[in-house]
C-alpha positions as a Markdown table, in Angstrom:
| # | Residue | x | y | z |
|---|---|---|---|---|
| 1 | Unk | 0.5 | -31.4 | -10.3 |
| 2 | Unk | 4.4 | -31.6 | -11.2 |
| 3 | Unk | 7.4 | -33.3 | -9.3 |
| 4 | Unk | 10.6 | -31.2 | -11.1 |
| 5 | Unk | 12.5 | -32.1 | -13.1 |
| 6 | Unk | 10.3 | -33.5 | -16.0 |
| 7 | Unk | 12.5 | -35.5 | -18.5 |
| 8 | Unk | 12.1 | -35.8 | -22.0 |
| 9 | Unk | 13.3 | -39.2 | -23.8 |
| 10 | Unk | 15.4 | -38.1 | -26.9 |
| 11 | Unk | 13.8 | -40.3 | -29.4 |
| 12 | Unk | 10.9 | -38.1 | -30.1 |
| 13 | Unk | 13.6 | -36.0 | -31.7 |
| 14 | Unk | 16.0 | -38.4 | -33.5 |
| 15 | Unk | 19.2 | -37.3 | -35.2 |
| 16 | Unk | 17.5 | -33.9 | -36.6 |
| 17 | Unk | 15.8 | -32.5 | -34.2 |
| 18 | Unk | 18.4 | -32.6 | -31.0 |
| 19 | Unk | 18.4 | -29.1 | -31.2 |
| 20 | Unk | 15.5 | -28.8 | -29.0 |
| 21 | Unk | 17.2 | -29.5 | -26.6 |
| 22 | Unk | 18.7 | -26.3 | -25.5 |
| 23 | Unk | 16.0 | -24.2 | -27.2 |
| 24 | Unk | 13.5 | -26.6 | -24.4 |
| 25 | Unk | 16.1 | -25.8 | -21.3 |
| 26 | Unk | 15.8 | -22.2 | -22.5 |
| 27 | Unk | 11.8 | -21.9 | -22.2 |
| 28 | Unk | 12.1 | -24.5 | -19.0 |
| 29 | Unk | 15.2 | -24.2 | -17.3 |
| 30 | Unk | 15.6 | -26.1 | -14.3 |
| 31 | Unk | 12.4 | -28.1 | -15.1 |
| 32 | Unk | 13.7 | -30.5 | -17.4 |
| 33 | Unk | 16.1 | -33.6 | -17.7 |
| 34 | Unk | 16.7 | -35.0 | -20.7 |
| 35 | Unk | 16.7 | -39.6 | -21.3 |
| 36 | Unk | 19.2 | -40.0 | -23.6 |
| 37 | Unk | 18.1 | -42.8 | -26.4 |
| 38 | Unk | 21.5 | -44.6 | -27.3 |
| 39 | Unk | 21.1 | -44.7 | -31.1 |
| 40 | Unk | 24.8 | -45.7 | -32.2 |
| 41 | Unk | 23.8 | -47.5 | -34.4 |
| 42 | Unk | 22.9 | -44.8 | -36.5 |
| 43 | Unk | 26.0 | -43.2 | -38.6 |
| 44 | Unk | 24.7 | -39.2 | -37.7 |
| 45 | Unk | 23.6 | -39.9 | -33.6 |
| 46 | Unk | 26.9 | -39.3 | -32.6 |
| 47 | Unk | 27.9 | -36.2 | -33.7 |
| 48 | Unk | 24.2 | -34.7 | -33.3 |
| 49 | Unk | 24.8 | -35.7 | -29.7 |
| 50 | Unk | 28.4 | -34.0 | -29.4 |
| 51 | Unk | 26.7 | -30.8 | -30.8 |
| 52 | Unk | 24.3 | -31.0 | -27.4 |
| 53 | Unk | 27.0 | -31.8 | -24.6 |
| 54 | Unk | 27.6 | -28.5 | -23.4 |
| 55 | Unk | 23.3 | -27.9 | -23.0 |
| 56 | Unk | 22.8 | -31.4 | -21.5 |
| 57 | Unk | 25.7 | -30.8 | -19.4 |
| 58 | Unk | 23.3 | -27.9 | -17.7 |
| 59 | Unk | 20.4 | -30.6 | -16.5 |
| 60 | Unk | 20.2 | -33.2 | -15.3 |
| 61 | Unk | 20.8 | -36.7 | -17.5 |
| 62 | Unk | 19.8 | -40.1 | -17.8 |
| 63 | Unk | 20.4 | -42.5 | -20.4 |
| 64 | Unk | 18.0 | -45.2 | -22.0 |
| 65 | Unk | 20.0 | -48.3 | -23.0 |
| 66 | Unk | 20.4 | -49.4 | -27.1 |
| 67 | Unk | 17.6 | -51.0 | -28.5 |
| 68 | Unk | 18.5 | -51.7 | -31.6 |
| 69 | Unk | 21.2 | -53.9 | -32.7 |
| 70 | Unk | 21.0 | -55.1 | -29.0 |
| 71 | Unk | 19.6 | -57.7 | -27.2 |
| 72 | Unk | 20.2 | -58.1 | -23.4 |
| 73 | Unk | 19.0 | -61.6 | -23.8 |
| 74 | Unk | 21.8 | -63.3 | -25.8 |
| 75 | Unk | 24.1 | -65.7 | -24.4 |
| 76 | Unk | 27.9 | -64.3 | -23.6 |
| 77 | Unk | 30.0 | -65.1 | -26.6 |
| 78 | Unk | 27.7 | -64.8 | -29.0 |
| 79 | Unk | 27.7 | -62.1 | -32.1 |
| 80 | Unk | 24.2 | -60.8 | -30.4 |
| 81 | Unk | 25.8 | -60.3 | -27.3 |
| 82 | Unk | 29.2 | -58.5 | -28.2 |
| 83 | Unk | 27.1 | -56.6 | -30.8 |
| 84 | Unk | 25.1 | -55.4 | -27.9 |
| 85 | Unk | 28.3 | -54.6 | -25.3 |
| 86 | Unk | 29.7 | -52.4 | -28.4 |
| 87 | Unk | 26.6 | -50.5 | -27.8 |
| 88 | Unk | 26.6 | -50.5 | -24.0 |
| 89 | Unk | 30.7 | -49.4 | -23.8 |
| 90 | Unk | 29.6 | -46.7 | -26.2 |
| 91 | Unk | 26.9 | -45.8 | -23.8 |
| 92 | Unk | 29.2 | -46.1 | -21.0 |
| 93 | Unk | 31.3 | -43.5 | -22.1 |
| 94 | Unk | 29.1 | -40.4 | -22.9 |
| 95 | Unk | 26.9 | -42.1 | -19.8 |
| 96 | Unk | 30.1 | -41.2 | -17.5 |
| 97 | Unk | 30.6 | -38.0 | -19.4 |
| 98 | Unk | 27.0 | -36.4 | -18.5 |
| 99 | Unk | 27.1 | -37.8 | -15.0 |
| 100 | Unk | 23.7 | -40.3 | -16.3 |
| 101 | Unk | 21.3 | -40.6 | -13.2 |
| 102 | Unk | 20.1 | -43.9 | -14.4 |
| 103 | Unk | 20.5 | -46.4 | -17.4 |
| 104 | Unk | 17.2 | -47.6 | -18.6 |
| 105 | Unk | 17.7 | -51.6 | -19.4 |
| 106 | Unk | 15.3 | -53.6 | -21.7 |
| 107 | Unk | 15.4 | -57.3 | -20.4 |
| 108 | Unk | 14.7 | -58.3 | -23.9 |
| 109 | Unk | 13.6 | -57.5 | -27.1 |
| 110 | Unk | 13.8 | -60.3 | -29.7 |
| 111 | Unk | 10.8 | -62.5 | -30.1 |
| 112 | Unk | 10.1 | -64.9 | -27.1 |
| 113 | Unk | 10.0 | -68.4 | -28.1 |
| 114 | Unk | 8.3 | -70.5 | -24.7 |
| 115 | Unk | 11.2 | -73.1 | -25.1 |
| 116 | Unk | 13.5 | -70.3 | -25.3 |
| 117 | Unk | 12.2 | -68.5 | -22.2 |
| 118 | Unk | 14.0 | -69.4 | -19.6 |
| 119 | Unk | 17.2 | -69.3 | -21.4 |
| 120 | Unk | 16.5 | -65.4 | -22.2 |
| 121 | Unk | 15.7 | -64.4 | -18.3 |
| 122 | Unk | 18.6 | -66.3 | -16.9 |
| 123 | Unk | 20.9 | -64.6 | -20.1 |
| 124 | Unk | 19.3 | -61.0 | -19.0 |
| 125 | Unk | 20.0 | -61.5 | -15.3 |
| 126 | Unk | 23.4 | -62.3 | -16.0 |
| 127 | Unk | 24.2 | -59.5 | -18.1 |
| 128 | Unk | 22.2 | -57.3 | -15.7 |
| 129 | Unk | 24.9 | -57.7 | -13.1 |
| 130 | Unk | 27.8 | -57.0 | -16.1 |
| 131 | Unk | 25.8 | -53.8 | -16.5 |
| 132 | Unk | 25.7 | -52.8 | -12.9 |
| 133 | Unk | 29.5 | -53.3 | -12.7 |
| 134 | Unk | 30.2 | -51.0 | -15.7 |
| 135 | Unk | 27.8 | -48.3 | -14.1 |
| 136 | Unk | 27.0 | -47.9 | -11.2 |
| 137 | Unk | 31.0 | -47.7 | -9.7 |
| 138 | Unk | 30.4 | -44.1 | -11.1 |
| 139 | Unk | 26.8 | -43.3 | -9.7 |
| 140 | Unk | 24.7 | -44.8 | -12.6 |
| 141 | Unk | 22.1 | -47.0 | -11.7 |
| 142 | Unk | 20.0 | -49.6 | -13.5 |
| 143 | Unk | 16.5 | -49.7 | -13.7 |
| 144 | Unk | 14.5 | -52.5 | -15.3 |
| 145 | Unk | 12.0 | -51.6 | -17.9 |
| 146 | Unk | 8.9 | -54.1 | -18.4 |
| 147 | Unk | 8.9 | -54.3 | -22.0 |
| 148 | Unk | 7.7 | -56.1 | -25.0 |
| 149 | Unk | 4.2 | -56.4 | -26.1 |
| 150 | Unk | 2.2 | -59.6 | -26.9 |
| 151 | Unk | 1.0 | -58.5 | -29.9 |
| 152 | Unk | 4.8 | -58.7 | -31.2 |
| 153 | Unk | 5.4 | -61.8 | -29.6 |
| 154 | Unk | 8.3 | -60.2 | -27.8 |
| 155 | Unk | 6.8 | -60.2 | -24.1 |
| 156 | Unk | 9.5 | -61.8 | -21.8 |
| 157 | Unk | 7.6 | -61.9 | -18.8 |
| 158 | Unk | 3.6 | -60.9 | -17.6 |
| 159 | Unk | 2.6 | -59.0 | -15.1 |
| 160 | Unk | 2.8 | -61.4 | -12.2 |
| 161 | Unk | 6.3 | -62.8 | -13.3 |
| 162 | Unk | 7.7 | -59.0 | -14.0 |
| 163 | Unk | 6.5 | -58.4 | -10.5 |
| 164 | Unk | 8.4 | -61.5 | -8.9 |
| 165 | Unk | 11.3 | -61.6 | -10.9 |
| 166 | Unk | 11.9 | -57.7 | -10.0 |
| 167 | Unk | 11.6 | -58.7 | -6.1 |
| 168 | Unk | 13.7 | -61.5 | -6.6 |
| 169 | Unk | 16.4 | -59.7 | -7.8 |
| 170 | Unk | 15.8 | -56.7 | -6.0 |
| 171 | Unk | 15.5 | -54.4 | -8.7 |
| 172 | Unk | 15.0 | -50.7 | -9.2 |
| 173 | Unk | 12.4 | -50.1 | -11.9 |
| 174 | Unk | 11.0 | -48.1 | -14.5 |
| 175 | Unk | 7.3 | -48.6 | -15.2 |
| 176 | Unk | 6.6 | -48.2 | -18.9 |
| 177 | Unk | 2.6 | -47.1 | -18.0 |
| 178 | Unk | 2.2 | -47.8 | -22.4 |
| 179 | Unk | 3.8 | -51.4 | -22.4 |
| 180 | Unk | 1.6 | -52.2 | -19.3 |
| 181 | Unk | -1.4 | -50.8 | -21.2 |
| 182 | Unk | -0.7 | -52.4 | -24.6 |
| 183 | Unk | -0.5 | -56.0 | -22.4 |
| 184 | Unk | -4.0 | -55.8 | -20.4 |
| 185 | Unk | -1.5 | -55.3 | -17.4 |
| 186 | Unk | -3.6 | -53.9 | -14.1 |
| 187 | Unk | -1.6 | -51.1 | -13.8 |
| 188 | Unk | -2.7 | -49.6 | -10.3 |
| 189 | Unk | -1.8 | -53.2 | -8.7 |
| 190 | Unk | 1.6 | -53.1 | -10.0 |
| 191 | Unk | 2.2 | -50.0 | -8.9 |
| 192 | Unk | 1.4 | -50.8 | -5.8 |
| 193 | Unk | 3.0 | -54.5 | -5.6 |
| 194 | Unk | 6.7 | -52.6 | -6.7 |
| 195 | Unk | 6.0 | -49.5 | -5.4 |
| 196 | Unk | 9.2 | -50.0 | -2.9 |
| 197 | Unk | 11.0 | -50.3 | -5.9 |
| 198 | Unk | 9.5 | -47.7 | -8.7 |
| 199 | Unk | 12.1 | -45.7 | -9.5 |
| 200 | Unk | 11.2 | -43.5 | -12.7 |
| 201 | Unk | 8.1 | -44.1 | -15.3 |
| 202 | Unk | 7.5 | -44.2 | -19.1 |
| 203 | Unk | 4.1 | -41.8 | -20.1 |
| 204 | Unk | 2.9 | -42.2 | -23.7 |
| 205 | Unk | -0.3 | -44.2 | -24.8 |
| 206 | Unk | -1.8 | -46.5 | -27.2 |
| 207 | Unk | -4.5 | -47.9 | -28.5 |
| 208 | Unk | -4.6 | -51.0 | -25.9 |
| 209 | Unk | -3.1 | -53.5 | -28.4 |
| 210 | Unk | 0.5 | -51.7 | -29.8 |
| 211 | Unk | 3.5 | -50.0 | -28.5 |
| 212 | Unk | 2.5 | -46.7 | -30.4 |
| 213 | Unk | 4.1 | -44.1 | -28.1 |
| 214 | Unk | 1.3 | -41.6 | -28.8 |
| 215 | Unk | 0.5 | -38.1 | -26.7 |
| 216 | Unk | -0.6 | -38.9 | -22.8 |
| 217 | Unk | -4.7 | -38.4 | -23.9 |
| 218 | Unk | -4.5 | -39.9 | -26.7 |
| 219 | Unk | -5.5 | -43.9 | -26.5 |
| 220 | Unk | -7.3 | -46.2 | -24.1 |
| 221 | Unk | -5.2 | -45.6 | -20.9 |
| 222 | Unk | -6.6 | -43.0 | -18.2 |
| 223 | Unk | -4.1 | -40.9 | -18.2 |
| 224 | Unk | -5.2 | -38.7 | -15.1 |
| 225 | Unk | -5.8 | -41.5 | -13.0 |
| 226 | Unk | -2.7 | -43.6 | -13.8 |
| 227 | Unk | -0.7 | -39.9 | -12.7 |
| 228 | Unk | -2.9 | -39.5 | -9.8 |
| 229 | Unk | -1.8 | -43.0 | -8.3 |
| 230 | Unk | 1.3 | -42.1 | -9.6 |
| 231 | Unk | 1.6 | -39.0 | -7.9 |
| 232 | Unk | 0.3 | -40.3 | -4.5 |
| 233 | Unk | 2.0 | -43.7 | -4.8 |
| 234 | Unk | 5.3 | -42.8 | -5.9 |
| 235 | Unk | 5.8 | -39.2 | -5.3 |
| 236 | Unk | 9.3 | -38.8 | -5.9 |
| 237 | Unk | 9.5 | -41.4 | -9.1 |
| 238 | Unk | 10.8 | -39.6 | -12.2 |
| 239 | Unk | 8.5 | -39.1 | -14.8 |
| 240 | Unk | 9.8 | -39.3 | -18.7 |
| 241 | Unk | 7.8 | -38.5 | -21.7 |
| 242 | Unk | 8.8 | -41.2 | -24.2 |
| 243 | Unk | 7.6 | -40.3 | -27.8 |
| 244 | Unk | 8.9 | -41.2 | -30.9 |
| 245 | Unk | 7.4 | -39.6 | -33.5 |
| 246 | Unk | 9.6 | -36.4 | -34.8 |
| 247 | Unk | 6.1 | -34.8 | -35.6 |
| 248 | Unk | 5.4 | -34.3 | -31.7 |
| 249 | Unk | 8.4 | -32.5 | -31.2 |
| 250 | Unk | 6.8 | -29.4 | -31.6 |
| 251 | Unk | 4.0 | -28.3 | -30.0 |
| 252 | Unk | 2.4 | -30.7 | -29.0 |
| 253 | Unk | 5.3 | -31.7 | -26.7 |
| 254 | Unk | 5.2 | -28.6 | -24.9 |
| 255 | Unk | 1.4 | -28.7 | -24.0 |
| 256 | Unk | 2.7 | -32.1 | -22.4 |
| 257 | Unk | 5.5 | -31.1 | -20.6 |
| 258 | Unk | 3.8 | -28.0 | -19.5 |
| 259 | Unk | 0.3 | -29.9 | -17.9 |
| 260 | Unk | 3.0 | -32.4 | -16.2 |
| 261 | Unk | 4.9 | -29.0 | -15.0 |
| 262 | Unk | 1.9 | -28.0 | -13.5 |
């Protein structure tokens, strides 16, 4: 099975490990695209990323919005919300630079407080159509992420709202297969209610309960079948390996990308 290119999320490599990068579009070259993880916040993220420009210039490029120090949810005005734009112009500027395909948006990530709730949505929706005025005039699209995990307390929406809100408003989305797995979601049925919709997907696994980002076979998700639908559902959908350990780097992330290249 394989739909080229396969792209890797940046985080499994962090600030010290970015040299994969080219040493991975050597051994798979024109099979891979790399998610760019927007770690500003971090002093060293910068220049590690500089030092990759010219290899991620050769392949193709997306970039996964800030996650921490932001928080999409925030009310204009407020320190939590021009903390957060820093991150997005930041973004913005290597985003334009690489030609990004896409910029992943979390619609949240705080903890969700019921009385709260609304608030955050209609905050997220708001900025949402800031971010789509910063990006997409250059070719950059935004897809919506379902994230958060209930275990955390920091799920924004279910299943059944993700899936209404993101016809609402139309979205183009990213299915994050771990977060669904992690909240009970029925994955097959919300593939198939967005499937209009699904533009690019999030593989790792867990244990059911916690977002622990662990290798596609390992945890309680059926990995083969969720990339059969997948694969027959949304054939064209891009498919992103999102680790975050620096110990899968290795190895073990090349017997992933290689049975996903197959």
């Amino acid at each position: 099975m394989g739909i080229a290119p396969i792209y890797i999320n940046t985080c499994v490599f962090g600030t010290s490990k970015m040299e994969r990068i080219p040493e991975l579009l050597g051994r798979y070259s024109g099979r891979l695209g790399f998610e760019i993880l927007s770690m500003f916040d971090l002093p060293d993220f910068e220049p590690a990323l500089r030092r990759q420009l010219d290899a991620l210039a050769s392949c193709p490029v997306s970039f996964h919005g800030p996650v921490y120090e932001c928080e999409h949810s925030a009310p204009r005005g407020t320190e939590a919300y021009e903390r957060t734009m820093f991150h997005v112009r930041k973004t913005l500027e290597y985003a334009r630079l690489l030609h990004s395909r896409h910029f992943t948006m979390h619609l949240n990530n705080c903890l969700v407080l019921p009385r709260k709730k609304d608030e955050m949505l209609q905050n997220a929706l708001e900025n949402y159509e800031e971010l789509r005025g910063l990006f997409e005039p250059f070719g950059c699209r935004i897809f919506v992420e379902n994230t958060g995990t209930r275990v955390q307390g920091n799920m924004l929406l279910d299943q059944a709202e993700f899936t209404d809100v993101c016809r609402d408003n139309r979205f183009e989305v990213l299915i994050d297969i771990g977060h669904a797995n992690a909240n009970g979601w029925d994955l097959p049925r919300l593939i198939d209610d967005l499937q209009p919709q699904i533009r690019a997907y999030h593989l790792h696994n867990n244990d059911g309960l916690r977002d622990q980002h662990r290798r596609l076979h390992d945890g309680t998700l059926d990995f083969d079948a969720v990339t059969e639908k997948i694969r027959r559902v949304t054939p064209e959908a891009d498919l992103i390996i999102e680790y975050v350990s620096p110990a899968l780097a290795g190895a073990e992330l090349e017997e992933d990308i290689r049975e996903l290249l197959k």
